[in-house]
Backbone as a printed PyTorch tensor [residue, N CA C, xyz], in Angstrom:
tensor([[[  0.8410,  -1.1710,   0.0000],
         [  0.0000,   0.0000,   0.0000],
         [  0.8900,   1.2400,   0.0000]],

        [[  0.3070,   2.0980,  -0.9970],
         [  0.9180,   3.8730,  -0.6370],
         [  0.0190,   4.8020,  -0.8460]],

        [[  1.1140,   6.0870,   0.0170],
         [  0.0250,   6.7570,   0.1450],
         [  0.7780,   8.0790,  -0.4310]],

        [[  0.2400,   8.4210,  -1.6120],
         [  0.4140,   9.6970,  -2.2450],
         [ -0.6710,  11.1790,  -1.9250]],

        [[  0.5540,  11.9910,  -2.3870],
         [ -0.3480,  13.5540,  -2.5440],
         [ -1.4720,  13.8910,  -4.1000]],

        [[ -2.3400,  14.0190,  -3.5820],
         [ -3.3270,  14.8080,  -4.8750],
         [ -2.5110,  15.3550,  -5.7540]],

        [[ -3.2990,  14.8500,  -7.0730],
         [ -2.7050,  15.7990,  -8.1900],
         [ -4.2780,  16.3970,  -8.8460]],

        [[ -4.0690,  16.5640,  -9.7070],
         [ -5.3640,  17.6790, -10.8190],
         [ -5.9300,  16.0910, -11.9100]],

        [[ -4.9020,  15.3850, -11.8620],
         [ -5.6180,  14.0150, -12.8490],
         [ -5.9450,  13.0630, -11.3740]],

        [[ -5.5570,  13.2690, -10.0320],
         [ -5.9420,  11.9650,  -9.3510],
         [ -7.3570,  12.6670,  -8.2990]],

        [[ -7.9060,  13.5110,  -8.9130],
         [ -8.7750,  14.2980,  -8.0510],
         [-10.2110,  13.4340,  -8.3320]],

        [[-10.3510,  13.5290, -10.2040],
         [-11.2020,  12.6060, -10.2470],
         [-12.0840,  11.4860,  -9.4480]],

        [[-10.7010,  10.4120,  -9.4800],
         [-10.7330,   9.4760,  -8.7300],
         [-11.1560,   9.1750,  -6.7020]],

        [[-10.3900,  10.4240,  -6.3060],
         [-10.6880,  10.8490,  -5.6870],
         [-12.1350,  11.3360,  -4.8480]],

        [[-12.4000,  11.8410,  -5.8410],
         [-13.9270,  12.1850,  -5.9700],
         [-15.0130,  11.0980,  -5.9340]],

        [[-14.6840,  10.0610,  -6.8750],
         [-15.7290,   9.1930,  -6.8840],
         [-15.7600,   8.1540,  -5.7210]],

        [[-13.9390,   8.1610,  -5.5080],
         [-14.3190,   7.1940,  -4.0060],
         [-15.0250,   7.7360,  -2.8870]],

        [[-15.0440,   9.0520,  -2.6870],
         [-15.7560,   9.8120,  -1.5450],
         [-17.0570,   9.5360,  -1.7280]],

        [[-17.3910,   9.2460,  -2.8260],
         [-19.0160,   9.2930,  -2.9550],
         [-19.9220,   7.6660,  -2.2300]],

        [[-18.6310,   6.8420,  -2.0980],
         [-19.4890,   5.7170,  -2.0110],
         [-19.5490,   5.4450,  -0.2840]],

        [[-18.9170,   6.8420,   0.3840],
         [-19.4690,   6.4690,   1.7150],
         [-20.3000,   7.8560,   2.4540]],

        [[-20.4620,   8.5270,   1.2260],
         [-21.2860,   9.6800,   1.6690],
         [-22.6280,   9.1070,   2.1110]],

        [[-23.1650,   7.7980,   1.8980],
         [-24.5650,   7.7140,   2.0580],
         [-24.5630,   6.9980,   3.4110]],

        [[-23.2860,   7.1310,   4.1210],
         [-23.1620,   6.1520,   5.5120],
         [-23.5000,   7.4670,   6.7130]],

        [[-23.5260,   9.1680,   5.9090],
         [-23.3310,  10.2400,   7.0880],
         [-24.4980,  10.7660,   7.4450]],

        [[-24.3400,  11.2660,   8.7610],
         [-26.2890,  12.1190,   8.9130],
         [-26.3340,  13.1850,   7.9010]],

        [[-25.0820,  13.8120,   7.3370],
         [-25.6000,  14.5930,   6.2780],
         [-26.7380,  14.0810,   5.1080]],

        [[-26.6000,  12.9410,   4.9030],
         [-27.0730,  12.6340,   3.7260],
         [-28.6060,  11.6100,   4.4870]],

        [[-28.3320,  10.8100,   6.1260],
         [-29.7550,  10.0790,   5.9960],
         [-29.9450,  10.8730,   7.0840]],

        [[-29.8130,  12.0600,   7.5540],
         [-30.8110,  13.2250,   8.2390],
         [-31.4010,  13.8970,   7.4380]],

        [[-30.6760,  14.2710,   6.6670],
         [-30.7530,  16.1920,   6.0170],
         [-30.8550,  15.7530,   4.7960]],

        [[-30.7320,  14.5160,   3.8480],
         [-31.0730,  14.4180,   2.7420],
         [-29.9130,  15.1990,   1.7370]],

        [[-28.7390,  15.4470,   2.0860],
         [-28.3030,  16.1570,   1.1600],
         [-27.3910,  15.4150,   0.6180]],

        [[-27.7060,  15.8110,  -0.9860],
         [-26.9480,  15.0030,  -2.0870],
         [-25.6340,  14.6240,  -2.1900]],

        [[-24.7500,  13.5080,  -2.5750],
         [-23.2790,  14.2730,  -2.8310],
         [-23.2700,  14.7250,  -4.5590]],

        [[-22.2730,  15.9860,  -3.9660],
         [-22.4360,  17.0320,  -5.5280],
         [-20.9620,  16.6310,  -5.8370]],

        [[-20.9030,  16.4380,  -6.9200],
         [-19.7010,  15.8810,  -7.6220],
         [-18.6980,  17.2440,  -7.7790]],

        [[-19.0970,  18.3940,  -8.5170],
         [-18.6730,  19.8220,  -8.7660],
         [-18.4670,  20.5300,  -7.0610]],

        [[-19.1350,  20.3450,  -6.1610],
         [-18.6280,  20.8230,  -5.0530],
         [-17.7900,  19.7470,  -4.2870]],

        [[-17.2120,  18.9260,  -4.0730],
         [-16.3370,  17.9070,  -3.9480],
         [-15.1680,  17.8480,  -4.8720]],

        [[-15.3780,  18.2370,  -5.9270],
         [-14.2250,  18.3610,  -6.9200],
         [-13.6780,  19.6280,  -6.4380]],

        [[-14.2950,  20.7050,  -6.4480],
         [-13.8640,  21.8700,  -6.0210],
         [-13.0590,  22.0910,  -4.6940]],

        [[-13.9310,  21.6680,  -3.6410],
         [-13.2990,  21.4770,  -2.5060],
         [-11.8050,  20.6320,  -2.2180]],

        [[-11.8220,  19.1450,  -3.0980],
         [-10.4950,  18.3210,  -3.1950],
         [ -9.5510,  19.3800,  -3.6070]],

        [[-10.0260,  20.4760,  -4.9270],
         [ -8.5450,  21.2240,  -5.6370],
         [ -8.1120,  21.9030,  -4.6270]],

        [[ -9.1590,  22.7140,  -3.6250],
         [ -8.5540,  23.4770,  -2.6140],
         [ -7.9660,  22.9140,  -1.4400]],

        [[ -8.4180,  21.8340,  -1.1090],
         [ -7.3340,  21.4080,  -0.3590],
         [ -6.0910,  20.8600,  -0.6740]],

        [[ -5.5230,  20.4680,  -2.1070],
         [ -4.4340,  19.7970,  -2.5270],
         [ -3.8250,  21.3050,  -3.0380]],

        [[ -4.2640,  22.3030,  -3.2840],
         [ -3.5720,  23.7280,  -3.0300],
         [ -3.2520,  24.1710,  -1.7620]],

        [[ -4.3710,  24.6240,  -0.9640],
         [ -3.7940,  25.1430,  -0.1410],
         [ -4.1390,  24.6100,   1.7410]],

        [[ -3.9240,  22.7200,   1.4610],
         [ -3.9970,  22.5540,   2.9690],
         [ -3.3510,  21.0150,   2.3470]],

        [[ -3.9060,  19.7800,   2.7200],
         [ -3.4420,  18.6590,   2.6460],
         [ -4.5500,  17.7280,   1.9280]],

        [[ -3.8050,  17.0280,   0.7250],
         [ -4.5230,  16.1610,  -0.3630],
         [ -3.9860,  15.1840,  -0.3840]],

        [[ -4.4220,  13.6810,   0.7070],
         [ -3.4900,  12.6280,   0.1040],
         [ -4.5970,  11.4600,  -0.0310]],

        [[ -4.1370,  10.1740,  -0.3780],
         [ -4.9730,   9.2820,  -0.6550],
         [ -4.5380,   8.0520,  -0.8520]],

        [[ -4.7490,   6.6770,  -0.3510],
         [ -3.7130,   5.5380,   0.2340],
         [ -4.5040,   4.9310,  -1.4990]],

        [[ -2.9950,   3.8360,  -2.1410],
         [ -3.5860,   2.7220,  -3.0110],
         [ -3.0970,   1.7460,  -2.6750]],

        [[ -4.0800,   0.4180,  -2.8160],
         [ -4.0510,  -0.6630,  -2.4440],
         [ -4.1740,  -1.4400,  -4.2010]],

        [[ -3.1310,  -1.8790,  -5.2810],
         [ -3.0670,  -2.3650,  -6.2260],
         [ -3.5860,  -1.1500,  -7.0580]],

        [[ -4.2460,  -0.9990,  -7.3920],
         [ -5.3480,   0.1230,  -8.0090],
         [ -6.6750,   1.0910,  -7.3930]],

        [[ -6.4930,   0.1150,  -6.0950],
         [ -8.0450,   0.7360,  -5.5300],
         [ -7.1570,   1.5560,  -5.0460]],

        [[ -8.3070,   2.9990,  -4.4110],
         [ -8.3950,   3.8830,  -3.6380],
         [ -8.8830,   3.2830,  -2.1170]],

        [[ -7.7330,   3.4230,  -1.2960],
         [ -8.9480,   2.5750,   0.1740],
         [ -8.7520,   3.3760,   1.5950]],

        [[ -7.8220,   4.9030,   1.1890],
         [ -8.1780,   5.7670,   2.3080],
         [ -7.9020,   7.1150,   1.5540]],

        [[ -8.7500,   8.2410,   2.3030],
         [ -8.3950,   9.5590,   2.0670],
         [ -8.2830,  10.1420,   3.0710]],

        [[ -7.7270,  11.5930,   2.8370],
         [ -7.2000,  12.5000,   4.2300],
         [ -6.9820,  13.8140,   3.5720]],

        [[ -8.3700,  15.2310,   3.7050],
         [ -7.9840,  15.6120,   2.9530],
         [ -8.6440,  16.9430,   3.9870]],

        [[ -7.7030,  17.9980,   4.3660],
         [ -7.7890,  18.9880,   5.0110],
         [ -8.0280,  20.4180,   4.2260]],

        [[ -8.4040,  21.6060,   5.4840],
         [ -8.8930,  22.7490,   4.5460],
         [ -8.1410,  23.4960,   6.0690]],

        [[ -7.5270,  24.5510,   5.3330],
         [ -6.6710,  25.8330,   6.4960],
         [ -7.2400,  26.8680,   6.2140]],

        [[ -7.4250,  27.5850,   7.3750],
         [ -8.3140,  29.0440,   7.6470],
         [ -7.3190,  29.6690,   8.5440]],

        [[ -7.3590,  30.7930,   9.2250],
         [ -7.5150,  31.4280,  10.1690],
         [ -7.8370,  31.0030,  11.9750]],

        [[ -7.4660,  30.6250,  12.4190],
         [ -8.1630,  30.1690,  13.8500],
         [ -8.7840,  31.1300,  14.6960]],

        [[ -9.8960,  30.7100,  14.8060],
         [-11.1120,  31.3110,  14.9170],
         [-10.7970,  32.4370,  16.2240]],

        [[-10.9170,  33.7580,  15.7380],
         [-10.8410,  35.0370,  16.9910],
         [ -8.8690,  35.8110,  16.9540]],

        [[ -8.4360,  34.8680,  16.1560],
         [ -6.9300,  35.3470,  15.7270],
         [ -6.1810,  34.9750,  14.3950]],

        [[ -6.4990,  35.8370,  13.4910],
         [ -6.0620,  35.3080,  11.8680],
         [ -4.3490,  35.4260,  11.9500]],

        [[ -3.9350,  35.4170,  12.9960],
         [ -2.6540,  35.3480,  13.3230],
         [ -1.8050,  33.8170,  12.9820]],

        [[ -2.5190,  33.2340,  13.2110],
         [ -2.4250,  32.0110,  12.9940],
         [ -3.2150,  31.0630,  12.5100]],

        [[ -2.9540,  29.9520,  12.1100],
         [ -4.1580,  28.7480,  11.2540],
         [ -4.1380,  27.6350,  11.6920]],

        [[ -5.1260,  27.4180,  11.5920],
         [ -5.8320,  26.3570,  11.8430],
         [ -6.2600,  25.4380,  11.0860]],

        [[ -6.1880,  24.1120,  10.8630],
         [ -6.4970,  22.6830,   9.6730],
         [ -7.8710,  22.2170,  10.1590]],

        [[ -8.6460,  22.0510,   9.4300],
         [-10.0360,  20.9040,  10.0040],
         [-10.2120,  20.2080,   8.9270]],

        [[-10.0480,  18.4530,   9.4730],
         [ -9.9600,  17.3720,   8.6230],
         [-11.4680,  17.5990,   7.5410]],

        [[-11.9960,  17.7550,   6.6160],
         [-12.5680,  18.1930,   5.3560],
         [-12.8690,  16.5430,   5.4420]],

        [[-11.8850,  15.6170,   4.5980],
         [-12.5240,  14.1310,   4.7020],
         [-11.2390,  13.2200,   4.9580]],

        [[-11.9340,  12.3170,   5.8180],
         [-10.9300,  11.5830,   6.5570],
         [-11.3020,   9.8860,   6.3990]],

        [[-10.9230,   8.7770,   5.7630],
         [-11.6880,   7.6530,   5.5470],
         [-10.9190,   6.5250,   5.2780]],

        [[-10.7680,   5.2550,   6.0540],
         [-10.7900,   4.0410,   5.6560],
         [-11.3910,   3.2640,   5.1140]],

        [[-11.0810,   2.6960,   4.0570],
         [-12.0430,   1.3880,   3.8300],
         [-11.6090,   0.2980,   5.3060]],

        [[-12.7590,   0.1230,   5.7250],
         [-13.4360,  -1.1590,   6.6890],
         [-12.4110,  -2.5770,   6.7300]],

        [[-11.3220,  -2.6580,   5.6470],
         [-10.9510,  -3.6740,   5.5130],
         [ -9.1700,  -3.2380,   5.8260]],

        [[ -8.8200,  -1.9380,   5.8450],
         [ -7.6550,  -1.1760,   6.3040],
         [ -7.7110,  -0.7090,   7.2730]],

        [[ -8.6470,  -0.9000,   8.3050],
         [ -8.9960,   0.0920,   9.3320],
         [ -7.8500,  -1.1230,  10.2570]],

        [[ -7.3700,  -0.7970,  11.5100],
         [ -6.6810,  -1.0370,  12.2110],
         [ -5.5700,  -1.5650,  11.6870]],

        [[ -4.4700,  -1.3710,   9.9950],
         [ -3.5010,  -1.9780,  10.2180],
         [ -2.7780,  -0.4470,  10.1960]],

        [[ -2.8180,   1.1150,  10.7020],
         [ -2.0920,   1.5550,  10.8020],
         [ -1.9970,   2.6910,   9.5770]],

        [[ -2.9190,   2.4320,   8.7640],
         [ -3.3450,   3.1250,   8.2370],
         [ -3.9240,   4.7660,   7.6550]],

        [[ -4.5620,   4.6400,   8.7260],
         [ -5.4150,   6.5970,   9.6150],
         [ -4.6230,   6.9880,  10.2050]],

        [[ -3.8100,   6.2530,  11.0110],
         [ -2.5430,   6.7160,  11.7980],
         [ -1.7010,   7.4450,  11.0440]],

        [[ -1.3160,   6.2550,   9.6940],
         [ -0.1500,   7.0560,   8.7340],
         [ -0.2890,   8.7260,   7.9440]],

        [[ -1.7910,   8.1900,   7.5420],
         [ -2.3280,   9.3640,   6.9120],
         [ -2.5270,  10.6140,   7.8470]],

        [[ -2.9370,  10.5840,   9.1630],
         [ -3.2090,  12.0370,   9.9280],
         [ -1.6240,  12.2830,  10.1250]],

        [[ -1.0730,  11.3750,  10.4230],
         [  0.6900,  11.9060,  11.1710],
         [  1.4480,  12.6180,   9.4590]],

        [[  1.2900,  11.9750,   8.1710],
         [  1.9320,  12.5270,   7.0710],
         [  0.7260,  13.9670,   6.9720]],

        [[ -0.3050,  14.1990,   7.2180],
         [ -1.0830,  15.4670,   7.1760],
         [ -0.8810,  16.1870,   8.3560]],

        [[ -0.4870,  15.9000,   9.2110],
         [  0.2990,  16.8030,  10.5590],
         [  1.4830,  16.9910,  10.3720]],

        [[  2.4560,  16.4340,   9.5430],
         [  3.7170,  17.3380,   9.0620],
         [  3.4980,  18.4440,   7.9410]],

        [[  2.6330,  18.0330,   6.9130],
         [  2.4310,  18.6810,   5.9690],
         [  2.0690,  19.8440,   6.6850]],

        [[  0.9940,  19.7910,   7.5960],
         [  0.6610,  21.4940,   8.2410],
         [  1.6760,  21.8910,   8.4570]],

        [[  2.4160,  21.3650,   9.8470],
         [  3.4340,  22.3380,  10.3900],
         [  4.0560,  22.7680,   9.2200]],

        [[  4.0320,  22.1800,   8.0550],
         [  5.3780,  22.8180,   7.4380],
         [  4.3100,  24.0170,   6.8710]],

        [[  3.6340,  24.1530,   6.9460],
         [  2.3220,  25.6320,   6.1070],
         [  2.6160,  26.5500,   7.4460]],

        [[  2.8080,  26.1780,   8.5540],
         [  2.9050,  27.0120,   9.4670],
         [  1.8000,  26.7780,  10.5210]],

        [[  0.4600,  25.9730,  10.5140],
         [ -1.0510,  25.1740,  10.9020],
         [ -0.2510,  25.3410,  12.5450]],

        [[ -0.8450,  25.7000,  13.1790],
         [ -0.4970,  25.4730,  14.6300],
         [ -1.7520,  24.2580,  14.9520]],

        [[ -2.9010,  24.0140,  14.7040],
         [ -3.6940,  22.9240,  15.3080],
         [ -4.3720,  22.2470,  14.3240]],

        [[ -4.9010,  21.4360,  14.4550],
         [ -5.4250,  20.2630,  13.4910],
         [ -6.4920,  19.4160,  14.4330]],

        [[ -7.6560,  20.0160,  13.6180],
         [ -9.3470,  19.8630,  14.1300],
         [ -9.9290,  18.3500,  13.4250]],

        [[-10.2290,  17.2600,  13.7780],
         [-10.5430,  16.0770,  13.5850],
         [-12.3640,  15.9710,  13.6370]],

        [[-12.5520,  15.6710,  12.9090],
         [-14.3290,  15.4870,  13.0330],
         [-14.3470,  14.2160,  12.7730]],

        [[-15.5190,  13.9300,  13.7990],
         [-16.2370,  12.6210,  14.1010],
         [-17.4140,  12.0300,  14.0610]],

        [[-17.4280,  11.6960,  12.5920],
         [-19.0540,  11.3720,  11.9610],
         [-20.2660,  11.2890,  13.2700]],

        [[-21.0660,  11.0160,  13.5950],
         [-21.7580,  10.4660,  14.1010],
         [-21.9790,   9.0940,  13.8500]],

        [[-22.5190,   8.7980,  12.1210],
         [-23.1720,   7.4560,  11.4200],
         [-21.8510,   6.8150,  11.1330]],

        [[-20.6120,   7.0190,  11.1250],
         [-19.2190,   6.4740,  10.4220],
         [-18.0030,   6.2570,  11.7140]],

        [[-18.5050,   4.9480,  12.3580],
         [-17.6350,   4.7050,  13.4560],
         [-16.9060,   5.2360,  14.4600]],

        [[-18.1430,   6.2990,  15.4120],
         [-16.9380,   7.3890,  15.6300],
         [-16.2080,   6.7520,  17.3020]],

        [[-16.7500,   5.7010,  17.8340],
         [-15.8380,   4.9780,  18.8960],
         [-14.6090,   4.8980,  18.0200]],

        [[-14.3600,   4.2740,  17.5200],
         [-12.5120,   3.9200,  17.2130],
         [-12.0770,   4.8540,  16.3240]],

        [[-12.9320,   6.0760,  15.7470],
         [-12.0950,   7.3550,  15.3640],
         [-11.7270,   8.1800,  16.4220]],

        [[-12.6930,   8.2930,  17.4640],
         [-11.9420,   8.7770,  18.8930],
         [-10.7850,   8.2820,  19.6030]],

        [[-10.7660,   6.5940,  19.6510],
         [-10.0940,   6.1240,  19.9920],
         [ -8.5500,   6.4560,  19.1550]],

        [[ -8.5450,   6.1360,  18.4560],
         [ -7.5640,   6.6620,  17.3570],
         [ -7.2990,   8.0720,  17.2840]],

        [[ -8.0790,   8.8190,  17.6140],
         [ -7.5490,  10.4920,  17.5350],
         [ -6.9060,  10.4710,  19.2110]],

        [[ -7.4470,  10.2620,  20.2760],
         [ -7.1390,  10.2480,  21.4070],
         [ -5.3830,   9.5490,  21.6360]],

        [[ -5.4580,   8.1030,  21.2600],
         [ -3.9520,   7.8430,  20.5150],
         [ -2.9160,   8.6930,  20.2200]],

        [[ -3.0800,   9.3590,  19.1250],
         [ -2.7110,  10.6240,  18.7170],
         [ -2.2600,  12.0590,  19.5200]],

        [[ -2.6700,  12.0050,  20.3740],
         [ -2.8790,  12.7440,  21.0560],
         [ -3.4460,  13.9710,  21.1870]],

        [[ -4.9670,  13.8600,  20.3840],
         [ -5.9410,  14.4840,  20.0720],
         [ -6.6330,  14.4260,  21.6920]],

        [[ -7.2100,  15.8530,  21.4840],
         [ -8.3200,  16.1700,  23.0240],
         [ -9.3230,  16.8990,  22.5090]],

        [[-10.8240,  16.6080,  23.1960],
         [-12.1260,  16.7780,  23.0970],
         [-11.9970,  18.4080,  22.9550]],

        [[-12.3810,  18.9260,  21.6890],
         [-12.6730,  20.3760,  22.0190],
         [-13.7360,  21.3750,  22.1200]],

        [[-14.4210,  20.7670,  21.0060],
         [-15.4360,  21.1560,  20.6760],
         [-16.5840,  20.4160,  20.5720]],

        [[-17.9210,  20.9130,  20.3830],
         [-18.9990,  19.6860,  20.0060],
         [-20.3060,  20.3960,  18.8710]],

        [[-20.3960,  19.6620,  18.2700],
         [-21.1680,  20.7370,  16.8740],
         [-22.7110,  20.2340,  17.2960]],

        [[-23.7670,  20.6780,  17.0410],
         [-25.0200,  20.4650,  16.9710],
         [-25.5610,  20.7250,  15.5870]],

        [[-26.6870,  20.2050,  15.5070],
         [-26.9900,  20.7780,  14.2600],
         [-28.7000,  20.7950,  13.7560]],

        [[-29.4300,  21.3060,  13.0650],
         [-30.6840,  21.4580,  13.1980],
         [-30.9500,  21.9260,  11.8140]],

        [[-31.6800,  21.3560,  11.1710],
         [-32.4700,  21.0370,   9.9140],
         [-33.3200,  22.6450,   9.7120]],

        [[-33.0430,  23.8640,   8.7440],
         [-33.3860,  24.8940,   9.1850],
         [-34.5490,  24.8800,   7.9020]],

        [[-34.8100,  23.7890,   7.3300],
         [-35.5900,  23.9130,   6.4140],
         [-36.9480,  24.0970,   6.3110]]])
């Protein structure tokens, strides 16, 4: 297995593997919302510009992504801040070390942008016991907690 950086021809690909676990998130069996191919494409270019674009192959398949977005940290544009955008194992890579490789090669990539912190989100519908467990590992700590409400 390896794990390369995004390019502009591997975004594609990219793209379509994201799609086949979008229908596992409350975005999509709460809120009903579609995955948009053109806003996912868009979003992948900006993060393989200007935050972190990588993506594990296993022979030909695609079987993890890790793909961050840098802002400002919130109340001081002094500094920036990373929040994991999309973060994913295939089910059949999950515990050999894998998510590990990919957040620790996307936590150098920040520091080297200058990223002082790196924000991890935790599906609700997409295993989030052993993504905690695994961020906690890491030495990730509880910071925040999002709510969310259907304003339709």
């Amino acid at each position: 297995m390896k794990i390369y950086k995004a390019t502009p021809a591997t975004i594609p690909r990219m793209v379509a593997y994201g799609q086949q676990f979008w229908h596992q998130t409350a975005y999509y069996k709460d809120y009903g919302i579609e995955y948009d191919v053109e806003t996912v494409t868009a979003m992948a270019h900006h993060c393989m510009e200007k935050g972190v674009a990588r993506y594990a192959i296993e022979g030909h398949q695609i079987v993890g992504l890790m793909l961050c977005l840098v802002a400002p940290v919130l109340m001081n544009a002094n500094h920036s801040h990373a929040v994991e955008w999309v973060f994913y194992v295939d089910e059949a890579y999950r515990r050999t070390g894998l998510g590990k490789t990919l957040i620790e090669l996307a936590e150098k990539e920040l520091k080297e942008l200058g990223v002082v912190m790196l924000s991890m989100v935790c599906l609700t519908n997409v295993t989030p016991d052993a993504a905690i467990g695994l961020y906690e590992k890491l030495g990730y700590k509880h910071s925040e907690t999002s709510m969310t409400k259907d304003l339709r």
